[in-house]
N, CA and C atoms as a LAMMPS dump frame, in Angstrom:
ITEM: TIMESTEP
0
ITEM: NUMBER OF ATOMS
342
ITEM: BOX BOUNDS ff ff ff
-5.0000000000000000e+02 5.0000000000000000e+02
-5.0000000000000000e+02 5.0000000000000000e+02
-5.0000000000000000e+02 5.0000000000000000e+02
ITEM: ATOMS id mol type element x y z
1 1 1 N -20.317 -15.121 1.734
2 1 2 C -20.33 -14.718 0.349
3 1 3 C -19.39 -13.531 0.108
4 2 1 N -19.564 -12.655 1.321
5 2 2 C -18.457 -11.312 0.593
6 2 3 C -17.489 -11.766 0.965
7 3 1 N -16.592 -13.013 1.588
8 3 2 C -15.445 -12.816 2.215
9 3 3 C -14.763 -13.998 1.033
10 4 1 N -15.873 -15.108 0.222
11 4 2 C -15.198 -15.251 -1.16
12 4 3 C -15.213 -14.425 -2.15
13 5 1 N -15.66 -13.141 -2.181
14 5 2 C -15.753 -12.34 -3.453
15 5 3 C -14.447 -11.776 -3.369
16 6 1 N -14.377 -11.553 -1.816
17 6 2 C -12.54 -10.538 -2.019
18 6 3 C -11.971 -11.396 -2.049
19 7 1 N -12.11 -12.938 -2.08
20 7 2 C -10.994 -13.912 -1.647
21 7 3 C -10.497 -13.696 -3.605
22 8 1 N -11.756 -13.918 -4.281
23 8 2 C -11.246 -14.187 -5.825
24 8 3 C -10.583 -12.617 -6.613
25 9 1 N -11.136 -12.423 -6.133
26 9 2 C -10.878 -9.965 -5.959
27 9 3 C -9.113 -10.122 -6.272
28 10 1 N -8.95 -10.695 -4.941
29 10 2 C -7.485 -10.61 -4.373
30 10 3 C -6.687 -11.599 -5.201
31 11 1 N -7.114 -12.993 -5.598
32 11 2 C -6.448 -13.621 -6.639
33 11 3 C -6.252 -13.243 -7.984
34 12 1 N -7.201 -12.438 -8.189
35 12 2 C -6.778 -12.253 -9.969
36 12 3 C -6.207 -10.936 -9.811
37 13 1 N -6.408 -10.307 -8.686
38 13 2 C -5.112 -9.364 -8.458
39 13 3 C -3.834 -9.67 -8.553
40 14 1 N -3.797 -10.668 -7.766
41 14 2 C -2.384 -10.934 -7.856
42 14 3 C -1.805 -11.776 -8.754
43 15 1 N -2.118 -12.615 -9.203
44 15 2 C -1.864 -12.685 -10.749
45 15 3 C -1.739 -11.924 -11.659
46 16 1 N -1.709 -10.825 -11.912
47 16 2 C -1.537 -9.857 -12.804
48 16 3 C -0.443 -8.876 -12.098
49 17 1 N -0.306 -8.613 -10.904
50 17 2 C 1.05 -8.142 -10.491
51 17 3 C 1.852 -9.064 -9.58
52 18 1 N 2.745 -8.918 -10.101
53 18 2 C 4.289 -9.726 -9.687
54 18 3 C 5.14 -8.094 -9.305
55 19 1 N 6.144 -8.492 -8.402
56 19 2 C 6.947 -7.43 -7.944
57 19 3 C 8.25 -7.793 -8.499
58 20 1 N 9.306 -6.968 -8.465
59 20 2 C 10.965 -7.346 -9.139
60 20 3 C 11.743 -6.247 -8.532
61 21 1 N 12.843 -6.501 -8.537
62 21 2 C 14.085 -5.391 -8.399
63 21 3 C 13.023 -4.059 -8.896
64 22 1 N 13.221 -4.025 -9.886
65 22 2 C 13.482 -2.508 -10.776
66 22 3 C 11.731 -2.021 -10.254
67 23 1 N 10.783 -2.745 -10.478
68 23 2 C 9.477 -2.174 -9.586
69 23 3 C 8.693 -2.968 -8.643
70 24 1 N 9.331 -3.147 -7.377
71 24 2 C 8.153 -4.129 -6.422
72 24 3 C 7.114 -3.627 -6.182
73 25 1 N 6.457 -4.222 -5.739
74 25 2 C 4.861 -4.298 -5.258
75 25 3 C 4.761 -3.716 -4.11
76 26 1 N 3.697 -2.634 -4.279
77 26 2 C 3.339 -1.639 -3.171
78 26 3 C 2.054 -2.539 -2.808
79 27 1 N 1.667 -3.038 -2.05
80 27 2 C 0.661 -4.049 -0.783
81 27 3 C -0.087 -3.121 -0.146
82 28 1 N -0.955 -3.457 -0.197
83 28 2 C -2.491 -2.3 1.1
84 28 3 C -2.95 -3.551 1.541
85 29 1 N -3.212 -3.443 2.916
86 29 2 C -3.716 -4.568 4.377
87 29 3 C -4.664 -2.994 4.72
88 30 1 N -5.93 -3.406 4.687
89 30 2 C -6.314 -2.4 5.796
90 30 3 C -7.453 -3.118 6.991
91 31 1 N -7.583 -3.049 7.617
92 31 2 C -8.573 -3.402 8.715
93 31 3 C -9.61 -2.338 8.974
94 32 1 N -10.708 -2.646 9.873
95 32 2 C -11.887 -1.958 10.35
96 32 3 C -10.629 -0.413 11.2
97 33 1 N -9.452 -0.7 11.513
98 33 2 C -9.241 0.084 12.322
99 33 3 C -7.742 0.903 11.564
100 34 1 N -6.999 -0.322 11.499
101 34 2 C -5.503 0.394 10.98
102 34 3 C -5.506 0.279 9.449
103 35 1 N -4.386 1.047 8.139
104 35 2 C -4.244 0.464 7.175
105 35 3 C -2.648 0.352 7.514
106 36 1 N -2.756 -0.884 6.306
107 36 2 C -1.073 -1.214 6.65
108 36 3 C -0.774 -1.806 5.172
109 37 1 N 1.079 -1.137 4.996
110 37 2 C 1.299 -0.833 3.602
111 37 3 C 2.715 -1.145 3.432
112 38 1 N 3.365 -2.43 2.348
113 38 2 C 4.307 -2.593 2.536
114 38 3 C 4.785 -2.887 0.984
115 39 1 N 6.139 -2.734 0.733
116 39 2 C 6.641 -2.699 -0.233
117 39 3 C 7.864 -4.481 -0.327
118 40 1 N 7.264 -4.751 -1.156
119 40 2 C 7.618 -6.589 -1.636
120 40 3 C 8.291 -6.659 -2.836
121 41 1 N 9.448 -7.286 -2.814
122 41 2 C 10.17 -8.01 -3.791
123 41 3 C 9.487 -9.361 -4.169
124 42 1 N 8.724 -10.033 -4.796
125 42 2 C 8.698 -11.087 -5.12
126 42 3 C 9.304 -12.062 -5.946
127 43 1 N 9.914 -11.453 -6.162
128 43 2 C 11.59 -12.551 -6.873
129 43 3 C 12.021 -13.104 -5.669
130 44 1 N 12.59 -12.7 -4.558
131 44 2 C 13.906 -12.901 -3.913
132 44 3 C 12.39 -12.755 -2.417
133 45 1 N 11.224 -12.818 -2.565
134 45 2 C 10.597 -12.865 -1.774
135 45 3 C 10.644 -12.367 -0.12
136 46 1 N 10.956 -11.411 -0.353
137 46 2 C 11.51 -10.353 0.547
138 46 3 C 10.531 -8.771 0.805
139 47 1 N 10.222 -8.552 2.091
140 47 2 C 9.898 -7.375 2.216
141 47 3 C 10.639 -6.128 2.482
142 48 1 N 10.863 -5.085 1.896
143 48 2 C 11.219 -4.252 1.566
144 48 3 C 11.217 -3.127 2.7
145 49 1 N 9.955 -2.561 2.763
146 49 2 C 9.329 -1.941 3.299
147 49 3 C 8.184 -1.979 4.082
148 50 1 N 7.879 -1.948 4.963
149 50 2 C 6.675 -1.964 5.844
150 50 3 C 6.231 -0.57 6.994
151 51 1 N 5.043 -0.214 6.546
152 51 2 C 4.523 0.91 7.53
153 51 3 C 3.417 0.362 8.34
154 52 1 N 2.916 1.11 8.913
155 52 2 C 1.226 0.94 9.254
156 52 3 C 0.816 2.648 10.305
157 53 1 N -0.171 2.282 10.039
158 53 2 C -0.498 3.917 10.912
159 53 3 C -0.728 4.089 12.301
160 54 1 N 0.114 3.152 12.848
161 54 2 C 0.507 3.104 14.261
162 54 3 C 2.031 4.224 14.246
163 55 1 N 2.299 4.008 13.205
164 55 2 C 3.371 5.305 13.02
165 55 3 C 3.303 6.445 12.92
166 56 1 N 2.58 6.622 12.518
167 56 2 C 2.626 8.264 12.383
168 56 3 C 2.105 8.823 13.714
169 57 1 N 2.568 10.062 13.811
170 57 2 C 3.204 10.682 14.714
171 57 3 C 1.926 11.444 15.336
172 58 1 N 1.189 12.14 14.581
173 58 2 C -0.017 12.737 15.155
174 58 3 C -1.053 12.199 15.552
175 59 1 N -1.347 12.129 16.997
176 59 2 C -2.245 11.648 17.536
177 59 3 C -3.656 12.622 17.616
178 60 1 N -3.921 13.38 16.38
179 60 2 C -5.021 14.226 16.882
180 60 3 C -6.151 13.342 16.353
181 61 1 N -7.36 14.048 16.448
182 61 2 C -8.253 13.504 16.254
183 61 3 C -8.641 13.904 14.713
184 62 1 N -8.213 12.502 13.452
185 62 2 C -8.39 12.742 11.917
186 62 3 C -9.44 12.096 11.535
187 63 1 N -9.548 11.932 10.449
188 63 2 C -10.626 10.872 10.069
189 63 3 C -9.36 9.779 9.357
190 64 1 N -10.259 8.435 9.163
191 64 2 C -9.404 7.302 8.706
192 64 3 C -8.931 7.633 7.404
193 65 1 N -9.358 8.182 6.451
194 65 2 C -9.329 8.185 4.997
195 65 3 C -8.212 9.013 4.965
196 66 1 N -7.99 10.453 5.986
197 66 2 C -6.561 11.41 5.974
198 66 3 C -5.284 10.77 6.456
199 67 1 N -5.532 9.853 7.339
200 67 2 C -4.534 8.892 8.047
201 67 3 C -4.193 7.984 7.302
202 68 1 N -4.844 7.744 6.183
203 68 2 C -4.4 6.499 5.544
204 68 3 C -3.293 7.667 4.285
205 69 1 N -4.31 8.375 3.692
206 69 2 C -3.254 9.246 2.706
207 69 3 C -1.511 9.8 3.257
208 70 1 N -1.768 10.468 4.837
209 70 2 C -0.496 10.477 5.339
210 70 3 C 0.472 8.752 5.042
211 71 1 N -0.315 7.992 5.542
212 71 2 C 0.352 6.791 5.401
213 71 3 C 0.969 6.195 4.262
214 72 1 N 0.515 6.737 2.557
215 72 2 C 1.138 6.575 1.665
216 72 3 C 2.623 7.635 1.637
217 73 1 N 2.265 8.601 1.86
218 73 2 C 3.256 9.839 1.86
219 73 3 C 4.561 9.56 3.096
220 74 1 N 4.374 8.676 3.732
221 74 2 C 4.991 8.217 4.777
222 74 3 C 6.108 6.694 4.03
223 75 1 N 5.128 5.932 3.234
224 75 2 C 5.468 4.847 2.526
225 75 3 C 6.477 5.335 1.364
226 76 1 N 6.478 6.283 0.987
227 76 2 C 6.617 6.965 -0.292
228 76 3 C 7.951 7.599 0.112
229 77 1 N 8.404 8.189 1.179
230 77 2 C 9.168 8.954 2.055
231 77 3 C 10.357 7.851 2.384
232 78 1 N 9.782 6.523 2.697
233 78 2 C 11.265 5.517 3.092
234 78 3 C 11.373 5.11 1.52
235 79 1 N 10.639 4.825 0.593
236 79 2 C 11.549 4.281 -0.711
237 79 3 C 11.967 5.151 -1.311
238 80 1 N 11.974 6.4 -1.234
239 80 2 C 12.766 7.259 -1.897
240 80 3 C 14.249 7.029 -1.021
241 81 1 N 14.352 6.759 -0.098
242 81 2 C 15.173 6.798 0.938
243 81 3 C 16.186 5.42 0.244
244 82 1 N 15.274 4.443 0.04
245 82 2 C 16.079 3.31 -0.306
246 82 3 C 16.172 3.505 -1.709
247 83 1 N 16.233 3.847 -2.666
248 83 2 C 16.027 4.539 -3.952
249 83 3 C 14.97 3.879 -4.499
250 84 1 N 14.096 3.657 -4.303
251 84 2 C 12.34 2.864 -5.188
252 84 3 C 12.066 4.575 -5.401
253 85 1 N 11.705 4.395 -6.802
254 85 2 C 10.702 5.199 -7.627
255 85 3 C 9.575 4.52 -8.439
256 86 1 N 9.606 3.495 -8.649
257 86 2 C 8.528 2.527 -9.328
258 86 3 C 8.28 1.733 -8.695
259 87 1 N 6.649 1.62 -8.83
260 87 2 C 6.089 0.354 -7.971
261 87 3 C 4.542 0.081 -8.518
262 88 1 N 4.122 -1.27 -8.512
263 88 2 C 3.228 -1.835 -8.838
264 88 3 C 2.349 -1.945 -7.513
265 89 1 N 1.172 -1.234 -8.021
266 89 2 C -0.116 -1.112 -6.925
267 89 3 C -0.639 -2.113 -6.478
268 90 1 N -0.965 -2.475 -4.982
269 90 2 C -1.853 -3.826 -5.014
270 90 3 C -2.721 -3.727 -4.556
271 91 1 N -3.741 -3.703 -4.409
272 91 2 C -4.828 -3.151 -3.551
273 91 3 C -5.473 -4.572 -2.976
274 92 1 N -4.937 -5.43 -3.174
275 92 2 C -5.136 -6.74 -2.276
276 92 3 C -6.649 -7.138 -2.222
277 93 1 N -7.516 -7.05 -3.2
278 93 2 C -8.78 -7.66 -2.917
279 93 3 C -9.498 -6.637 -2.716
280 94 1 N -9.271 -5.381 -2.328
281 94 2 C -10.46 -4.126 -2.027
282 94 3 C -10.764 -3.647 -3.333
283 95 1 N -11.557 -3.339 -2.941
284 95 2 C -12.109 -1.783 -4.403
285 95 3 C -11.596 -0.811 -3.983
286 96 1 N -11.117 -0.489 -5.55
287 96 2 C -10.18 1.181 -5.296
288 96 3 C -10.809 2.095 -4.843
289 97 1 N -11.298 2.366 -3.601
290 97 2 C -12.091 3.676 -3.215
291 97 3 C -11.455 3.934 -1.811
292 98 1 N -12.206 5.417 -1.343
293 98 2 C -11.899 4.971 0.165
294 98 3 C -10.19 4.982 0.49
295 99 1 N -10.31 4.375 1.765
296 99 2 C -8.558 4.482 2.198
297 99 3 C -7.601 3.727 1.347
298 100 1 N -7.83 3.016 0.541
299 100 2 C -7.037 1.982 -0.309
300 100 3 C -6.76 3.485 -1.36
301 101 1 N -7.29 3.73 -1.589
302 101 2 C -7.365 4.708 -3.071
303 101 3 C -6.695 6.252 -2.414
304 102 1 N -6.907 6.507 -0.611
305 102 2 C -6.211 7.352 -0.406
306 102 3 C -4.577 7.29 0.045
307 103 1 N -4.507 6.061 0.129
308 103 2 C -3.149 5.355 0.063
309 103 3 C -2.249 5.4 -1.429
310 104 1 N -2.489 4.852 -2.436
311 104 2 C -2.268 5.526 -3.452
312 104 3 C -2.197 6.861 -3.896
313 105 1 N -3.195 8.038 -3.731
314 105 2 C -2.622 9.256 -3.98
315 105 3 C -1.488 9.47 -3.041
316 106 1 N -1.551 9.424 -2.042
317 106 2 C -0.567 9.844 -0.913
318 106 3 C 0.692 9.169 -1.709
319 107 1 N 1.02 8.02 -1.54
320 107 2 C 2.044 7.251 -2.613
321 107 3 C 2.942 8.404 -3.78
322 108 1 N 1.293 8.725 -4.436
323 108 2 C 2.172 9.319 -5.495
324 108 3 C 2.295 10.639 -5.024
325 109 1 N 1.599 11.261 -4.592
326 109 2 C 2.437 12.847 -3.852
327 109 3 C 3.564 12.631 -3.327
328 110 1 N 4.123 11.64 -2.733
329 110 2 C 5.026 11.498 -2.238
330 110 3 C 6.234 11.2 -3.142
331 111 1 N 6.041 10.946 -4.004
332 111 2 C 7.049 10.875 -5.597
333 111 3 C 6.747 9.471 -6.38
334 112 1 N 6.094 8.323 -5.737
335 112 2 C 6.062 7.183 -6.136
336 112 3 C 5.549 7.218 -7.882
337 113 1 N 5.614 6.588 -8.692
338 113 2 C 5.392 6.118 -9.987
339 113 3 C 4.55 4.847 -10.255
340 114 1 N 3.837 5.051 -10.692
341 114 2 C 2.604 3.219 -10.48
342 114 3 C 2.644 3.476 -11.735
C-alpha cells in the first residue's frame, strides 16, 4: 500500500513538472542510506548534472538531514558552474520534509531559483 501511494505521489508529480533548456528539473532519489540529486533536461532527455553524497568530502560523523543539505549546496555549486540558475523542484514521490526538503534549502543557499 505505501509503495503505491508514492508510486501515484511521484506521477502527478511529474506531470506537472517537465524540465527545458532555460529551467530543468532538479530530481531527489533518496534511499534508507544515500540521497541522490540530479539535474535533467527533458526535452533533449539528457542528464545534466548528477551528485550523490558519496561525494562529499567529509567523512565525519553528521546526521543524514546535514549531509543531504551539504548535498544541495554541492548540486547548486556545479550549475552555477554550467550557468543553471533556474530549476524546477522534484521531489519524486516523497513528502517535502526531512532530507528531500533539506536538499532544497541547500539548493537555494547555494544560489539556485525554484
Amino acid at each position: 500500500m505505501k509503495k503505491i501511494r508514492e508510486e501515484k505521489r511521484k506521477v502527478r508529480t511529474r506531470i506537472k513538472t517537465q524540465g527545458t533548456d532555460e529551467r530543468p528539473r532538479l530530481s531527489v532519489f533518496r534511499s534508507n542510506k544515500y540521497v541522490y540529486a540530479q539535474i535533467i533536461d527533458d526535452r533533449k532527455q539528457k542528464t545534466l548534472i548528477g551528485v550523490s553524497e558519496k561525494e562529499l568530502t567529509g567523512k565525519e560523523k553528521v546526521n543524514k538531514s546535514d549531509r543531504a543539505k551539504e548535498l544541495g549546496k554541492l548540486i547548486a555549486k556545479k550549475a552555477l558552474v554550467k550557468k543553471i540558475t533556474q530549476v524546477i523542484f522534484d521531489r519524486g514521490g516523497y513528502k517535502y520534509h526531512g532530507r528531500v526538503k533539506e536538499v532544497a534549502q541547500g539548493a537555494r543557499e547555494g544560489g539556485l531559483k525554484f
